[in-house]
PyMOL Python script that loads the backbone (N, CA, C, O; Angstrom):
from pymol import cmd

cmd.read_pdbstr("""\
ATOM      1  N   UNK A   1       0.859  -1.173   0.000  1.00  0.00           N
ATOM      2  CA  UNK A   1       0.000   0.000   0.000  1.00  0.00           C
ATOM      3  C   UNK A   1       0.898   1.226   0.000  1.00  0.00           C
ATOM      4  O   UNK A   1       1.976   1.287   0.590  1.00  0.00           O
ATOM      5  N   UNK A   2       0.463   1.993  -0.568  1.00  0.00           N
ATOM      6  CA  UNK A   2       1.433   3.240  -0.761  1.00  0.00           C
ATOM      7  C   UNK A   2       0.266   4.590  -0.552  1.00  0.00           C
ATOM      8  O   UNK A   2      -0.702   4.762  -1.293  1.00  0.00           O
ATOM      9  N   UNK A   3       0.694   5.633   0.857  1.00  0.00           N
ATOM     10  CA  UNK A   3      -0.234   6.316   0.834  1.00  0.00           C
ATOM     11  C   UNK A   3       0.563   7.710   0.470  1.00  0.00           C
ATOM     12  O   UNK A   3       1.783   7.548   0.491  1.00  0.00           O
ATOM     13  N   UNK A   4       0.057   9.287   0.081  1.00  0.00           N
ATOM     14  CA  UNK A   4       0.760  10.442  -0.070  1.00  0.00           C
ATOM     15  C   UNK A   4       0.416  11.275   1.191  1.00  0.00           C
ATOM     16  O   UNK A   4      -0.498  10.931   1.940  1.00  0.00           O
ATOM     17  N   UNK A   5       1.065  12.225   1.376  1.00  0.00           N
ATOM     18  CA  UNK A   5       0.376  13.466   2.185  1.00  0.00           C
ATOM     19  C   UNK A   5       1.226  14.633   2.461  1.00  0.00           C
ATOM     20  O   UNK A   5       1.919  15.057   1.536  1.00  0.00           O
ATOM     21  N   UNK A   6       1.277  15.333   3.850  1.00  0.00           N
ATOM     22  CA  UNK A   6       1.627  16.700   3.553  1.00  0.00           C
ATOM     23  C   UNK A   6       2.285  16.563   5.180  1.00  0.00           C
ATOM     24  O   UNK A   6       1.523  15.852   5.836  1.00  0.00           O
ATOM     25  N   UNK A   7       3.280  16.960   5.876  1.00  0.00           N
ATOM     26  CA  UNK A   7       3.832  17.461   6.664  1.00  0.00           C
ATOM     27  C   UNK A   7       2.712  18.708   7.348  1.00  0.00           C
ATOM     28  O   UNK A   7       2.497  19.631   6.562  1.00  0.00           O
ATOM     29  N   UNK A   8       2.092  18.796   8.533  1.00  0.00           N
ATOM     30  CA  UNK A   8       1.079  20.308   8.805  1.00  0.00           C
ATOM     31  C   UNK A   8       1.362  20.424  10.270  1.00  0.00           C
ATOM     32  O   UNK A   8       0.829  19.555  10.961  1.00  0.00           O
ATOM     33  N   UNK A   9       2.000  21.207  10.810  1.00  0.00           N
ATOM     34  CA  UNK A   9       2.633  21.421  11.921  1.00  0.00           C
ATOM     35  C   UNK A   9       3.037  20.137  12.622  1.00  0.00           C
ATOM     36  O   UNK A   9       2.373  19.450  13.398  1.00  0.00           O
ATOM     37  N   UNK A  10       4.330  19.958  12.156  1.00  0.00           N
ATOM     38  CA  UNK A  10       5.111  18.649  12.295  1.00  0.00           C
ATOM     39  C   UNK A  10       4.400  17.390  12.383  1.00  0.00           C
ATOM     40  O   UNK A  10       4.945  16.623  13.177  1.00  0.00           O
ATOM     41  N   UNK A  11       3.333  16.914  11.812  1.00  0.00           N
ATOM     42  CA  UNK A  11       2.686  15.758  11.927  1.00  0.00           C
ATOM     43  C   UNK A  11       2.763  15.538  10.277  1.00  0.00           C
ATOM     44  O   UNK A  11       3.209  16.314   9.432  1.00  0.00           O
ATOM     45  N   UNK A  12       2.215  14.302  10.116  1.00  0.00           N
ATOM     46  CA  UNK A  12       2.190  13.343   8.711  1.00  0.00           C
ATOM     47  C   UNK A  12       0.622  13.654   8.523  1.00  0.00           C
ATOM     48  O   UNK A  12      -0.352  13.229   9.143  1.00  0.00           O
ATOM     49  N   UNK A  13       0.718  14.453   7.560  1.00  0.00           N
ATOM     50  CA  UNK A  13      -1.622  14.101   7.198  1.00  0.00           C
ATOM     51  C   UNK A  13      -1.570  13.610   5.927  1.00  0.00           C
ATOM     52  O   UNK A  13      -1.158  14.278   4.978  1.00  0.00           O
ATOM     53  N   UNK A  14      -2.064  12.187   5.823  1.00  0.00           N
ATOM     54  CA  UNK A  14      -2.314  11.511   4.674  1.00  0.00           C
ATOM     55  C   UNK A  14      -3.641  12.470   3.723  1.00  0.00           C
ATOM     56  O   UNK A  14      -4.442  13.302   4.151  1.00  0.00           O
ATOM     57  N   UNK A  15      -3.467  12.009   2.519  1.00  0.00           N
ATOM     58  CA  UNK A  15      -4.117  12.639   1.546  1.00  0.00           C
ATOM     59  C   UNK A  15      -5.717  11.612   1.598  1.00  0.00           C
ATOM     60  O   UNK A  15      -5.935  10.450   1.943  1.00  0.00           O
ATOM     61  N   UNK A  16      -6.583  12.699   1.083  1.00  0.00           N
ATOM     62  CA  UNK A  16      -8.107  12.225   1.294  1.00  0.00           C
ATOM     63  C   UNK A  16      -8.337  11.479   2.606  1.00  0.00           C
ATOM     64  O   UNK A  16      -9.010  10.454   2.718  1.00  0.00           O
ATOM     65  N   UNK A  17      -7.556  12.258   3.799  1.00  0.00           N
ATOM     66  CA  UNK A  17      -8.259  11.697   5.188  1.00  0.00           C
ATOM     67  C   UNK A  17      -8.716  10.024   5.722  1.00  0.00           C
ATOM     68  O   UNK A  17      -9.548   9.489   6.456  1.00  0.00           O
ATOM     69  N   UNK A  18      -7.512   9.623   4.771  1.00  0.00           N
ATOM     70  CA  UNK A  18      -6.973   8.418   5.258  1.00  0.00           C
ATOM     71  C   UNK A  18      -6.408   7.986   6.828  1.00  0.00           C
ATOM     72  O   UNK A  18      -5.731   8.656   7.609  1.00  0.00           O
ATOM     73  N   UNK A  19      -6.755   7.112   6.917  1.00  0.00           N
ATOM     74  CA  UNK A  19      -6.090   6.993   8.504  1.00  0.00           C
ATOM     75  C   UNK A  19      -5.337   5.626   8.901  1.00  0.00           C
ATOM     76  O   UNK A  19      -5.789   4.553   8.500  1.00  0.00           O
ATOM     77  N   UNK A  20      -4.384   5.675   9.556  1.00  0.00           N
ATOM     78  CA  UNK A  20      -4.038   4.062   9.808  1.00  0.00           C
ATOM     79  C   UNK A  20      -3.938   3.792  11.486  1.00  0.00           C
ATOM     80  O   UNK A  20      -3.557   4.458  12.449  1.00  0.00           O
ATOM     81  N   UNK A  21      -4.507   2.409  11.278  1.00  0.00           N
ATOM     82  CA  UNK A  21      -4.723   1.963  12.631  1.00  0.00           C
ATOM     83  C   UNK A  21      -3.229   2.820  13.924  1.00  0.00           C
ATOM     84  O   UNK A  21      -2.068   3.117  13.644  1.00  0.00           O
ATOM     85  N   UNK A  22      -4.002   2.962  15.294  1.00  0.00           N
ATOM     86  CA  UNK A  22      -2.881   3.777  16.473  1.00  0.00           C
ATOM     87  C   UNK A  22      -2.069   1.869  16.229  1.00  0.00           C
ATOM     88  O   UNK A  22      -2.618   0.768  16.239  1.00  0.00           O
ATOM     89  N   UNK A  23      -0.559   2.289  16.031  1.00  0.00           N
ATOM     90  CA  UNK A  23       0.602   1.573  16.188  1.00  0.00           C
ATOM     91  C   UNK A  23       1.070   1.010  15.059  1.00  0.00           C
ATOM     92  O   UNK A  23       1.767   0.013  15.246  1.00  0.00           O
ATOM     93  N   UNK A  24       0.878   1.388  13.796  1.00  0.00           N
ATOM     94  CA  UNK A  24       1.239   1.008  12.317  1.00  0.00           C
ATOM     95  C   UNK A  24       2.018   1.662  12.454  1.00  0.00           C
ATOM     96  O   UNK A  24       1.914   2.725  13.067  1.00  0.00           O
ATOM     97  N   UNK A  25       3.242   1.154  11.825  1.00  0.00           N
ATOM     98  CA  UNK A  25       4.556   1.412  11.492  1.00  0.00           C
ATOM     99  C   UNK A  25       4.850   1.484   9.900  1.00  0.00           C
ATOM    100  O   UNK A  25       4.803   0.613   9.033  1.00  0.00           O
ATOM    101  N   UNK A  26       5.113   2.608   9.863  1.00  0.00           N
ATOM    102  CA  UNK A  26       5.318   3.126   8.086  1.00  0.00           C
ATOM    103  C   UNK A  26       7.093   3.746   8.104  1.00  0.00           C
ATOM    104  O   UNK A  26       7.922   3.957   8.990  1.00  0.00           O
ATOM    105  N   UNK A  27       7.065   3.860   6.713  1.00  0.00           N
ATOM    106  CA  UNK A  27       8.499   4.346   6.337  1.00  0.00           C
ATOM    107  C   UNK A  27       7.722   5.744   5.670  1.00  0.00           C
ATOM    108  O   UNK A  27       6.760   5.531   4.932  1.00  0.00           O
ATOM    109  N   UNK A  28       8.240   7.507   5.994  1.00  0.00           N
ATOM    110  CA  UNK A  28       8.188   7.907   4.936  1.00  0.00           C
ATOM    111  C   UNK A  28       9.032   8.361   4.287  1.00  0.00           C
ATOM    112  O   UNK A  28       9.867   8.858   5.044  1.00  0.00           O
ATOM    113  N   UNK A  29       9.387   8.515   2.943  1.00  0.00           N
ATOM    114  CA  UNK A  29      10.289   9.457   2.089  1.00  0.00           C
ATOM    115  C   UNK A  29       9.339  10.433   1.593  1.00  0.00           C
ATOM    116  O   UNK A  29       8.163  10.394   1.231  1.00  0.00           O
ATOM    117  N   UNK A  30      10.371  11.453   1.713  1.00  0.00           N
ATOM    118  CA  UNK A  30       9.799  12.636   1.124  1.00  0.00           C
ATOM    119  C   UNK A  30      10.179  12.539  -0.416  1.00  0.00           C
ATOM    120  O   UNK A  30      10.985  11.858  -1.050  1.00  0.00           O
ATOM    121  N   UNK A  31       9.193  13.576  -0.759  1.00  0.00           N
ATOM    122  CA  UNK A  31       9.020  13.590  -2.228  1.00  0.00           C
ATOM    123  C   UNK A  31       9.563  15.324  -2.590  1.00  0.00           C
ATOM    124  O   UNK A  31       9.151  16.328  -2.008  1.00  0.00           O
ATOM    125  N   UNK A  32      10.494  15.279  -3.609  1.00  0.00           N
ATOM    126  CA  UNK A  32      10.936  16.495  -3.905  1.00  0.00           C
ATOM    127  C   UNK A  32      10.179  17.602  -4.705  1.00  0.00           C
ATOM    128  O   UNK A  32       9.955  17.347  -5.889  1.00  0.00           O
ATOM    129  N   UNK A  33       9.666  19.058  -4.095  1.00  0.00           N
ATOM    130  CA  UNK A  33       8.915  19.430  -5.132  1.00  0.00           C
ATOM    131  C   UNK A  33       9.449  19.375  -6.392  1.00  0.00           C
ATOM    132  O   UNK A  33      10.568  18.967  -6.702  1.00  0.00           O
ATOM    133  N   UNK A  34       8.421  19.894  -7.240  1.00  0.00           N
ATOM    134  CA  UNK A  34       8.574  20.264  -8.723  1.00  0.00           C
ATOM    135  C   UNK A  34       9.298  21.389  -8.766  1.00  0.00           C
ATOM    136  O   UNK A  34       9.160  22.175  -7.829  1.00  0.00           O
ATOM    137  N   UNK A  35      10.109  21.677  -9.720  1.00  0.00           N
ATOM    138  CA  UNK A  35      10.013  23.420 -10.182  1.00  0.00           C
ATOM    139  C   UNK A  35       9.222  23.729 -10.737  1.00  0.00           C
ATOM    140  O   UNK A  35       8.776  22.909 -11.539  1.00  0.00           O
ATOM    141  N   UNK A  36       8.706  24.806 -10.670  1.00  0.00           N
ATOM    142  CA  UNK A  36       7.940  25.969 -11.668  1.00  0.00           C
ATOM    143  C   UNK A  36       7.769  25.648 -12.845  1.00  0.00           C
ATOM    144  O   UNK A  36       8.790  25.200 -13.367  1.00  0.00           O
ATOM    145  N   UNK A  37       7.018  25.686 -13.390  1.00  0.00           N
ATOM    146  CA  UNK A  37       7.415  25.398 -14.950  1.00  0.00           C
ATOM    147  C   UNK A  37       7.817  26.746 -15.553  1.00  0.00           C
ATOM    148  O   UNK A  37       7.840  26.763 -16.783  1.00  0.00           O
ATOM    149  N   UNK A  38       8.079  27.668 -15.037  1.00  0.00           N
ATOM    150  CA  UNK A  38       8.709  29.085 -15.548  1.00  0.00           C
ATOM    151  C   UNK A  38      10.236  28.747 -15.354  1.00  0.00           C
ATOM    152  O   UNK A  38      10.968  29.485 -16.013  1.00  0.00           O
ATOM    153  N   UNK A  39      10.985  27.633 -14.468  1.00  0.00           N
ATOM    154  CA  UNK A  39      11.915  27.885 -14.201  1.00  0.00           C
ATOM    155  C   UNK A  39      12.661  26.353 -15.140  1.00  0.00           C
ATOM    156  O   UNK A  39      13.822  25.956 -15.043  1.00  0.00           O
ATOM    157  N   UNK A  40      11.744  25.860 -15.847  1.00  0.00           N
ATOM    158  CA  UNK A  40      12.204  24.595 -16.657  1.00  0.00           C
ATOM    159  C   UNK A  40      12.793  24.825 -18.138  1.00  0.00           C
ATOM    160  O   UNK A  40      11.910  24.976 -18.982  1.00  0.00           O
ATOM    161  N   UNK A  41      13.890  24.872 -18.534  1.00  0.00           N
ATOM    162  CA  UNK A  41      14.394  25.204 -20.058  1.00  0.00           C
ATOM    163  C   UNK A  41      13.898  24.381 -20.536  1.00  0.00           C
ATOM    164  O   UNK A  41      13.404  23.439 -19.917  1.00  0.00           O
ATOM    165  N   UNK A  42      13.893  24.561 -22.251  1.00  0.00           N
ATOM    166  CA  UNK A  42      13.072  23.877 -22.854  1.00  0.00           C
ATOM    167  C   UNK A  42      14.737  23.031 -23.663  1.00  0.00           C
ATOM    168  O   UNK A  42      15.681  23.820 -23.649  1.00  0.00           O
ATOM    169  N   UNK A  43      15.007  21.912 -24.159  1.00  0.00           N
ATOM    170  CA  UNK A  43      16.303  21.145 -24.536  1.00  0.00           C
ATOM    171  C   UNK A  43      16.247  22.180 -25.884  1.00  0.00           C
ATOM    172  O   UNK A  43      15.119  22.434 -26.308  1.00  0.00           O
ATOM    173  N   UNK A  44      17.494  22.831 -26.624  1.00  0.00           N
ATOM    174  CA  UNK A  44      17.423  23.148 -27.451  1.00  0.00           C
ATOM    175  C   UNK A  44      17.442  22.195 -28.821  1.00  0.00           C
ATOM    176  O   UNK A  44      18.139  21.180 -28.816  1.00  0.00           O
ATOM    177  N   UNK A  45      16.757  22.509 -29.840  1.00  0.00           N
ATOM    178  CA  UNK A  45      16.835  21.965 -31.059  1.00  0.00           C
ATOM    179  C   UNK A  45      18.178  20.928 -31.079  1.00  0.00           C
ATOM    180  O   UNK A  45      18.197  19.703 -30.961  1.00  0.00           O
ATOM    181  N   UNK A  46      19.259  21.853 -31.265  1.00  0.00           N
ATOM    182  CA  UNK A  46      21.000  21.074 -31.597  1.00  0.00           C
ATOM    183  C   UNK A  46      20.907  20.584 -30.461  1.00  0.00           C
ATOM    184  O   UNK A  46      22.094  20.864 -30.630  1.00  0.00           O
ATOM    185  N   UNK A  47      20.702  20.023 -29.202  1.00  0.00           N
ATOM    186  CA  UNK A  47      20.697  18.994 -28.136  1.00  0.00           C
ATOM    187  C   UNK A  47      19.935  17.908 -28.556  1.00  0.00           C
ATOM    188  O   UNK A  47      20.543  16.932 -28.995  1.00  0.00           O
ATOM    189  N   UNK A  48      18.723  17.892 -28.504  1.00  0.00           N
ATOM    190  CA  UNK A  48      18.221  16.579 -28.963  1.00  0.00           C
ATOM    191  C   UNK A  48      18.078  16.177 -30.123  1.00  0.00           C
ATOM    192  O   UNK A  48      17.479  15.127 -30.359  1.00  0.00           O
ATOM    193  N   UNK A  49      18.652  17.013 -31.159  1.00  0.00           N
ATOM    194  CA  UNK A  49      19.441  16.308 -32.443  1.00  0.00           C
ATOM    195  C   UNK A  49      20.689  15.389 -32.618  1.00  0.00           C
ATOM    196  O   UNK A  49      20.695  14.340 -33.261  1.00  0.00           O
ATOM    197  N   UNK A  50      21.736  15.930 -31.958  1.00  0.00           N
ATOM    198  CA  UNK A  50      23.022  15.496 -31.631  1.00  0.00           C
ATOM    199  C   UNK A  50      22.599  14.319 -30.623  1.00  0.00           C
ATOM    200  O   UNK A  50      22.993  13.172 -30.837  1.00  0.00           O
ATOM    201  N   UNK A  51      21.972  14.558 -29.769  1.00  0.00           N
ATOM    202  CA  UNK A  51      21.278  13.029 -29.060  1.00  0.00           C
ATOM    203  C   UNK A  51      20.680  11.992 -29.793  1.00  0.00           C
ATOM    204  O   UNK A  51      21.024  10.857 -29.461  1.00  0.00           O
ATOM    205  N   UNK A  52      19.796  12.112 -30.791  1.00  0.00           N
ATOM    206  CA  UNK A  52      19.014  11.323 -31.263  1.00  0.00           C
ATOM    207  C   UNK A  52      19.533  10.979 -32.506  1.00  0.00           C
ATOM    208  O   UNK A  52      19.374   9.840 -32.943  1.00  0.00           O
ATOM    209  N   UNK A  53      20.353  12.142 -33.349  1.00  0.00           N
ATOM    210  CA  UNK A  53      20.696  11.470 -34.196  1.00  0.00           C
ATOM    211  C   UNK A  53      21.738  11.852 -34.821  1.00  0.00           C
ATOM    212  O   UNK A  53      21.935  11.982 -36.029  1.00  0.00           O
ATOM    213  N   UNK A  54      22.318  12.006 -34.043  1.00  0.00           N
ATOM    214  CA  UNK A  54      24.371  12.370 -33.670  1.00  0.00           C
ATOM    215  C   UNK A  54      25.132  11.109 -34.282  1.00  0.00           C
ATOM    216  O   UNK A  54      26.296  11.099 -34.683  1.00  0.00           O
ATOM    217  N   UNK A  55      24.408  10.260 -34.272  1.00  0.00           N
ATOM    218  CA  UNK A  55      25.488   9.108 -34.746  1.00  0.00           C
ATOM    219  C   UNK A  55      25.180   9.209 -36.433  1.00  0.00           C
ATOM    220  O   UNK A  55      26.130   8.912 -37.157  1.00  0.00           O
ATOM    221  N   UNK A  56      24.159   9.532 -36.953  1.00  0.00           N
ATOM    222  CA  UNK A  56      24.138  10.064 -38.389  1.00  0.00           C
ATOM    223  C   UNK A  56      25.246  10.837 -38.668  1.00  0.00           C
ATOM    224  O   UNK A  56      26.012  10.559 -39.591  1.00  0.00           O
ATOM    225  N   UNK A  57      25.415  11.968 -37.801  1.00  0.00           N
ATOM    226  CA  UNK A  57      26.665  13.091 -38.534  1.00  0.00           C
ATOM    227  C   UNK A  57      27.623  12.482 -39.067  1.00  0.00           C
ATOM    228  O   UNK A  57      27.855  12.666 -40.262  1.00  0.00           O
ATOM    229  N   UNK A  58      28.532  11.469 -38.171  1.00  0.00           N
ATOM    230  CA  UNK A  58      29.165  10.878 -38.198  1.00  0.00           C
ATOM    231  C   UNK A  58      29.488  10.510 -39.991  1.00  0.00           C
ATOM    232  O   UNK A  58      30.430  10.802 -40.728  1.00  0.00           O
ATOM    233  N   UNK A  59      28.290   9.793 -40.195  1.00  0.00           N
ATOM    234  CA  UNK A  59      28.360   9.247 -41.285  1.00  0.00           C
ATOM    235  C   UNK A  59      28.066   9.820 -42.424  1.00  0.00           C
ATOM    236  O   UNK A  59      28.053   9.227 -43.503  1.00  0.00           O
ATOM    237  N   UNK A  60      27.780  11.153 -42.234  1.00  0.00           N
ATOM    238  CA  UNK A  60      26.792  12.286 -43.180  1.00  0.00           C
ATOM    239  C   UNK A  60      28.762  12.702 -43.425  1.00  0.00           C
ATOM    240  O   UNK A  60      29.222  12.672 -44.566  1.00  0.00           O
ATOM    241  N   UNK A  61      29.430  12.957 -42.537  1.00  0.00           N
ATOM    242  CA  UNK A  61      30.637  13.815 -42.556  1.00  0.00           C
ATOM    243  C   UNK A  61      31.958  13.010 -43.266  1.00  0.00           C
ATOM    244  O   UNK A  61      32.883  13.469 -43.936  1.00  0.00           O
ATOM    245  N   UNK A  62      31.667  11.656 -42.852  1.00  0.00           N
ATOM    246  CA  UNK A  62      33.002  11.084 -43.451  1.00  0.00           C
ATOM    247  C   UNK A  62      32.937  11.061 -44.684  1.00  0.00           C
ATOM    248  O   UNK A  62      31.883  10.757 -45.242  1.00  0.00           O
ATOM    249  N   UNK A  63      34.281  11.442 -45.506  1.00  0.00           N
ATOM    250  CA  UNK A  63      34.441  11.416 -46.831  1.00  0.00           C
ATOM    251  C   UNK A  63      34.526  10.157 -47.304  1.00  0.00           C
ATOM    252  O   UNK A  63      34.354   9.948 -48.505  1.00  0.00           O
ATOM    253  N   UNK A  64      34.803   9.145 -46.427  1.00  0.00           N
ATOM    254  CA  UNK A  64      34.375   7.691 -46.687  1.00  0.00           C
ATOM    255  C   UNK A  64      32.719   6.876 -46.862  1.00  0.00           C
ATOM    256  O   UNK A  64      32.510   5.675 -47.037  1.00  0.00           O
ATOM    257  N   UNK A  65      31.811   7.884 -46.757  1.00  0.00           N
ATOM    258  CA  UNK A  65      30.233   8.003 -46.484  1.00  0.00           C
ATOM    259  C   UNK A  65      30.144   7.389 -48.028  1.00  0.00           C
ATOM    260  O   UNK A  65      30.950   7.841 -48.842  1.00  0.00           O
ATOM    261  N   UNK A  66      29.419   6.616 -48.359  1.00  0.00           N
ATOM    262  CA  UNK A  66      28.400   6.482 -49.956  1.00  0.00           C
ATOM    263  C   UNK A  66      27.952   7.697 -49.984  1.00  0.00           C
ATOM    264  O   UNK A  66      27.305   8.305 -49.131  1.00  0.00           O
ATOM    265  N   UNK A  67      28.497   8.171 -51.469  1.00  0.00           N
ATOM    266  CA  UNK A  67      27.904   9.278 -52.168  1.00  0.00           C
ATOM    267  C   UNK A  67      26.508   9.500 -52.515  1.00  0.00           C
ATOM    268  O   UNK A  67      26.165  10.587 -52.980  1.00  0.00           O
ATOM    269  N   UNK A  68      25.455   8.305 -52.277  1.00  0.00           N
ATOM    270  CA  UNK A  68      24.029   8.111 -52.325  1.00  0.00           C
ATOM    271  C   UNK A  68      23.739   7.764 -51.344  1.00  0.00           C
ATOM    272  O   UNK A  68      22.986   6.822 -51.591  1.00  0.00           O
ATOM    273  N   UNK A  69      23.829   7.897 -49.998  1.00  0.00           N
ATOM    274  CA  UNK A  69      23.462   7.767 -48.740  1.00  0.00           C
ATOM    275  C   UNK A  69      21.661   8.335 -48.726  1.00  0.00           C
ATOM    276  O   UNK A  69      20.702   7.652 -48.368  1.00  0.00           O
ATOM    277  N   UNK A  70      21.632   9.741 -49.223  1.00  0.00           N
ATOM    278  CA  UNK A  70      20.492   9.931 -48.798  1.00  0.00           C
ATOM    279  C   UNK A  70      19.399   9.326 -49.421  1.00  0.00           C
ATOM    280  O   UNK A  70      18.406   9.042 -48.750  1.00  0.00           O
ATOM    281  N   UNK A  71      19.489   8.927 -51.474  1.00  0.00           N
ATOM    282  CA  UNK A  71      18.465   8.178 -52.344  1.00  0.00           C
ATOM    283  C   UNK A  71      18.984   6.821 -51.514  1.00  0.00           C
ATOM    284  O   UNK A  71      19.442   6.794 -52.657  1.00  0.00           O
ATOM    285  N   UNK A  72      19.370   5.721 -50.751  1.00  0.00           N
ATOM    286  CA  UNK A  72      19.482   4.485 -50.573  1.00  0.00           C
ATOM    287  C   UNK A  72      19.515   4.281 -49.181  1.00  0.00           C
ATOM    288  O   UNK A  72      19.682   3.234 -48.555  1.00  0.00           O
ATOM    289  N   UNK A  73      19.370   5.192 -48.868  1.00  0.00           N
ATOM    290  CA  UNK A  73      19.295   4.825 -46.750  1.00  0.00           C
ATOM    291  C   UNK A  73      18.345   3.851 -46.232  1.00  0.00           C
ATOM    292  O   UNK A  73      18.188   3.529 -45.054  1.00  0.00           O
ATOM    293  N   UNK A  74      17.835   3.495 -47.088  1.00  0.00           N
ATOM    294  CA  UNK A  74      16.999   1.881 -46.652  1.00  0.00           C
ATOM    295  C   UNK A  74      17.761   0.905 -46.790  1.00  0.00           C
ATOM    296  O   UNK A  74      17.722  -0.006 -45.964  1.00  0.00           O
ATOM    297  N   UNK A  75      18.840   0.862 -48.126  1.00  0.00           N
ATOM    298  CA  UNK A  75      19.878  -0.148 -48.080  1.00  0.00           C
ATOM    299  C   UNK A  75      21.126  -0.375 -46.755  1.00  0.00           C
ATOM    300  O   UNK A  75      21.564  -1.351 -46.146  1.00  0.00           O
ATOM    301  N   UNK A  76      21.415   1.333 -46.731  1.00  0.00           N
ATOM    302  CA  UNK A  76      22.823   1.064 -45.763  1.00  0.00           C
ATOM    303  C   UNK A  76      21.755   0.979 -44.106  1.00  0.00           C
ATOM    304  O   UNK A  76      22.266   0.534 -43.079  1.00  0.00           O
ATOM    305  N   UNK A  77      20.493   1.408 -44.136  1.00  0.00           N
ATOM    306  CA  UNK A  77      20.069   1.036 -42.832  1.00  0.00           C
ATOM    307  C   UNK A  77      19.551  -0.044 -42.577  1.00  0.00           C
ATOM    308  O   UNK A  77      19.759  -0.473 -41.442  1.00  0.00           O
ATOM    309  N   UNK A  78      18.476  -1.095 -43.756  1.00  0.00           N
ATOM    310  CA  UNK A  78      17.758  -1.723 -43.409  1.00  0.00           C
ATOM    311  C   UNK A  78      18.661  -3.301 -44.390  1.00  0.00           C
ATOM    312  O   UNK A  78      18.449  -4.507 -44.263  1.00  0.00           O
ATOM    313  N   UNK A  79      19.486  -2.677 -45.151  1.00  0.00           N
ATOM    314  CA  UNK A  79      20.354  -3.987 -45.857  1.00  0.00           C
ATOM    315  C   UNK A  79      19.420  -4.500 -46.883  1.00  0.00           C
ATOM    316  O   UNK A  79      19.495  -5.698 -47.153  1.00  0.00           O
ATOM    317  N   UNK A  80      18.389  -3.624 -47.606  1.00  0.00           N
ATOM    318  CA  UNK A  80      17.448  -3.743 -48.381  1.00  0.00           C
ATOM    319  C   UNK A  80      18.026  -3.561 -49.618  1.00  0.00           C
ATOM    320  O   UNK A  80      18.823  -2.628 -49.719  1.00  0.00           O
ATOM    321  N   UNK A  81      17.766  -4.348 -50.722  1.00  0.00           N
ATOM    322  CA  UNK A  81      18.463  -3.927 -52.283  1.00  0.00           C
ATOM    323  C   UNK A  81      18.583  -2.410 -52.484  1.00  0.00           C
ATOM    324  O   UNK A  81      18.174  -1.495 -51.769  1.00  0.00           O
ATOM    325  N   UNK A  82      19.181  -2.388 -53.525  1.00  0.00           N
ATOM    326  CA  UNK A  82      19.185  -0.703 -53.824  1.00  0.00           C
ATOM    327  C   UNK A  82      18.335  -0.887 -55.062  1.00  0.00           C
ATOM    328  O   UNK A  82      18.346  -1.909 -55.749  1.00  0.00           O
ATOM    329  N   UNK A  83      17.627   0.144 -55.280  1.00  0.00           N
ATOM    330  CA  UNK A  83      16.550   0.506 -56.016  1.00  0.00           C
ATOM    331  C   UNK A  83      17.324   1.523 -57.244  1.00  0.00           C
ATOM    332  O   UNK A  83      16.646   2.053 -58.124  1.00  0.00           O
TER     333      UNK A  83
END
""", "prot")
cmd.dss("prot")
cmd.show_as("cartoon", "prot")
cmd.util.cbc("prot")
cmd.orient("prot")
């Protein structure tokens, strides 16, 4: 069972006035607020490009790359005939 609640002048108050039997023994961890969402950056464009598909450059850049990489990228990705 997993219950939430709020710290209210140093006591534990479970959420929706839940109650547990006098002598239950619980663990709690606290839960860290949120930030703001005013205070959350948004990942820029070149971050989750270079993340997602950073290992393309790689191969976009080497002068060793197939000169038809972009008409056949089903072949060098999927090992599909070339068309």
């Amino acid at each position: 069972m997993e219950l939430e609640g709020t710290v209210t002048g140093g006591h534990l108050v479970l959420d929706g006035g839940a109650t547990l039997p006098e002598g239950t023994r619980f663990r709690a961890l606290p839960i860290p607020p949120e930030p703001p969402v005013s205070e959350l950056e948004p990942e820029p464009v070149a971050g989750w490009f270079m993340r997602d598909f950073g290992q393309f450059c790689g191969v976009i850049n080497d002068p060793e790359s197939p000169t038809d990489l972009a008409s056949q990228h089903e072949h060098y990705r999927l090992g599909t005939p070339k068309r």
